[in-house]
C-alpha positions as MATLAB code, in Angstrom:
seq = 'XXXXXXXXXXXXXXXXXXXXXXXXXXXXXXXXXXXXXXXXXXXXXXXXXXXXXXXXXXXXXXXXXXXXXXXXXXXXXXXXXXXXXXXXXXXXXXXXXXXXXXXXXXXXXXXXXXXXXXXXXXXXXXXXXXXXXXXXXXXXXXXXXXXXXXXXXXXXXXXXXXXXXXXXXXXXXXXXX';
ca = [
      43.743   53.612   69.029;
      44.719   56.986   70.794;
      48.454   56.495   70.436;
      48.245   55.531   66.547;
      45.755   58.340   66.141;
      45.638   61.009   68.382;
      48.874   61.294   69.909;
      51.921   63.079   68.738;
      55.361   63.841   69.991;
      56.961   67.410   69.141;
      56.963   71.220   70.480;
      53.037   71.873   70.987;
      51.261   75.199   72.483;
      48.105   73.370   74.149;
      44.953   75.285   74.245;
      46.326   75.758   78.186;
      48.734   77.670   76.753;
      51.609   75.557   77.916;
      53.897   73.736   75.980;
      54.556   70.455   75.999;
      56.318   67.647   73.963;
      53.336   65.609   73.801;
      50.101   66.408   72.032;
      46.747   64.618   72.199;
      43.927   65.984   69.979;
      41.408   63.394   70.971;
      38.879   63.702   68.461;
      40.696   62.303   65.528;
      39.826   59.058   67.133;
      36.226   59.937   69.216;
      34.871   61.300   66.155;
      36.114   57.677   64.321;
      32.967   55.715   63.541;
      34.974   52.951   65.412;
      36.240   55.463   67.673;
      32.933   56.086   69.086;
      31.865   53.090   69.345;
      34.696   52.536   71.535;
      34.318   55.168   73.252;
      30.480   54.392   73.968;
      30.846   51.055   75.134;
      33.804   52.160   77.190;
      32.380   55.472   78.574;
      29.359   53.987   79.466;
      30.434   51.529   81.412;
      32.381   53.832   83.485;
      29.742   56.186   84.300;
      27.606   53.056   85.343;
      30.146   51.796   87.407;
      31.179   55.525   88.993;
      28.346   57.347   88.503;
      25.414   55.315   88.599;
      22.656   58.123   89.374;
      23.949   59.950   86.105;
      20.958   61.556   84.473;
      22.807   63.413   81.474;
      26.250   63.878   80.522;
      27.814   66.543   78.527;
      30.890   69.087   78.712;
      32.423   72.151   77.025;
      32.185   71.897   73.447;
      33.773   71.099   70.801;
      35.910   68.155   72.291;
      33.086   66.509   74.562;
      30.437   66.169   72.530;
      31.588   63.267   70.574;
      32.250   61.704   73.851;
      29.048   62.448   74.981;
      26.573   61.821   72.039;
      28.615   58.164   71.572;
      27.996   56.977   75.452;
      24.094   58.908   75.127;
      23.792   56.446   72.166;
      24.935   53.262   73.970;
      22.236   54.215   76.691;
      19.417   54.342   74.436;
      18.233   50.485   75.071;
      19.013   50.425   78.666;
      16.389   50.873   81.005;
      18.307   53.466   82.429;
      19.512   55.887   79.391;
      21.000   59.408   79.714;
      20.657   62.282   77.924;
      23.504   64.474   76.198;
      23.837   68.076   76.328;
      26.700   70.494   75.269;
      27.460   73.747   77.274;
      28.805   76.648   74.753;
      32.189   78.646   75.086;
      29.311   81.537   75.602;
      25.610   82.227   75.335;
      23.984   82.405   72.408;
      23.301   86.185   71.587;
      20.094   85.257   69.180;
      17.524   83.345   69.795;
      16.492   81.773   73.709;
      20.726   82.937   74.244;
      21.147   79.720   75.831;
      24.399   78.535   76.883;
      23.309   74.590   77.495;
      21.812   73.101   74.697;
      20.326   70.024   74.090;
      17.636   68.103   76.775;
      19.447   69.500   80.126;
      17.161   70.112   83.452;
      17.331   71.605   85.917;
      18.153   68.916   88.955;
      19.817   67.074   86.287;
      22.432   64.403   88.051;
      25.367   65.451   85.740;
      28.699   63.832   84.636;
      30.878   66.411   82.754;
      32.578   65.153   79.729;
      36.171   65.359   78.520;
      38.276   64.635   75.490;
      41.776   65.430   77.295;
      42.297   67.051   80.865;
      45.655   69.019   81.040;
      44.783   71.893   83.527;
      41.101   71.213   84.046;
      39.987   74.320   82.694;
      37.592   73.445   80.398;
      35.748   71.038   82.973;
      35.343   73.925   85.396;
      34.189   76.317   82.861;
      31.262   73.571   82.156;
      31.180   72.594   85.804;
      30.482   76.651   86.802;
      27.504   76.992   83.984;
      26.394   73.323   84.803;
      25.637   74.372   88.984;
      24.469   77.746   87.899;
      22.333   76.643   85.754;
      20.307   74.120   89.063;
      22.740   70.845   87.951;
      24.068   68.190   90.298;
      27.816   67.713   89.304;
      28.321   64.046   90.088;
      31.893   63.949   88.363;
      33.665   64.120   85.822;
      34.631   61.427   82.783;
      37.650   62.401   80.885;
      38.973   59.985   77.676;
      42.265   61.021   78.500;
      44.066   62.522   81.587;
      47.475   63.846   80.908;
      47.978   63.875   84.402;
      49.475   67.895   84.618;
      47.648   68.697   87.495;
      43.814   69.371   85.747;
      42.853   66.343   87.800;
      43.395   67.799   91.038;
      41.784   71.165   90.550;
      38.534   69.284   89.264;
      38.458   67.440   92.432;
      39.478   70.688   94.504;
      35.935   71.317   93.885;
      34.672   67.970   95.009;
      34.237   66.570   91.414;
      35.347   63.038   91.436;
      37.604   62.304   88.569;
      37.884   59.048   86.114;
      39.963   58.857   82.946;
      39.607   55.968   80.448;
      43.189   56.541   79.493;
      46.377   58.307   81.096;
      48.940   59.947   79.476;
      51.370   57.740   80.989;
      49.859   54.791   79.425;
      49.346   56.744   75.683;
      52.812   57.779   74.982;
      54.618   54.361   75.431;
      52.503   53.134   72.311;
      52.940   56.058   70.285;
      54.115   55.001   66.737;
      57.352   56.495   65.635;
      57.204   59.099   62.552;
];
């Protein structure tokens, strides 16, 4: 589903700001009615089996909360069910200027969310507002890990890393244009 969807070959300028030959925009298949689905079944099981004393999940937006509202959803009628948040690019400057939304606490036990590590960047952005704001980084739970390094700098800061899908196994399946 990523390869046929999500993954193209070319000359890309990733939000990193490298380029690269191979470009994964993720949410063309987590924001897929089947796509999430997928990705609920799938991402849940991985934070049960990694990250069992997960309270809430939730990452940067735009690209994690697909990932995170679909495995929230698959919780729902377990006796153990997580809650979703999404931490903004920046504070709000209206209203309670939040930069977590949604039913975050403090002492949450978190697992960040991620459409697509490259360079980890986006992770650590969430991961730095996530322990400022009194969370318990558990890990994090990327769809797909290109496997450029972003891996490594996530767990440079202790965060233990799992990917649903590597790079290395997306691009053998991509269709040809």
């Amino acid at each position: 589903m990523l390869a046929a969807r999500s993954a193209r070959r070319g000359d890309f300028v990733l939000a990193s700001g490298r380029r690269s030959t191979l470009y994964i925009d993720a949410r063309l298949t987590t924001m897929s009615p089947d796509g999430l689905a997928l990705i609920g079944q799938l991402g849940l099981a991985a934070v049960r089996e990694h990250f069992p004393q997960a309270t809430a999940i939730g990452g940067l937006t735009l690209g994690a909360d697909p990932v995170s509202y679909s495995i929230a959803r698959e919780s729902a009628g377990t006796t153990h069910p997580l809650r979703a948040f999404t931490v903004r690019k920046e504070a709000k400057a209206h209203g309670t200027g939040r930069l977590i939304e949604g039913p975050f606490q403090v002492g949450d036990r978190v697992v960040v969310i991620e459409d697509v590590i490259t360079t980890g960047g986006s992770a650590l952005r969430a991961i730095e507002a996530l322990r400022t704001a009194g969370a318990e980084i558990l890990g994090v739970l990327a769809v797909v890990d290109r496997e450029e390094g972003g891996r490594e700098a996530l767990e440079s800061t202790g965060a233990a890393v799992v990917s649903l899908a590597r790079a290395s196994e997306v691009v053998p399946l991509i269709p040809e244009a």
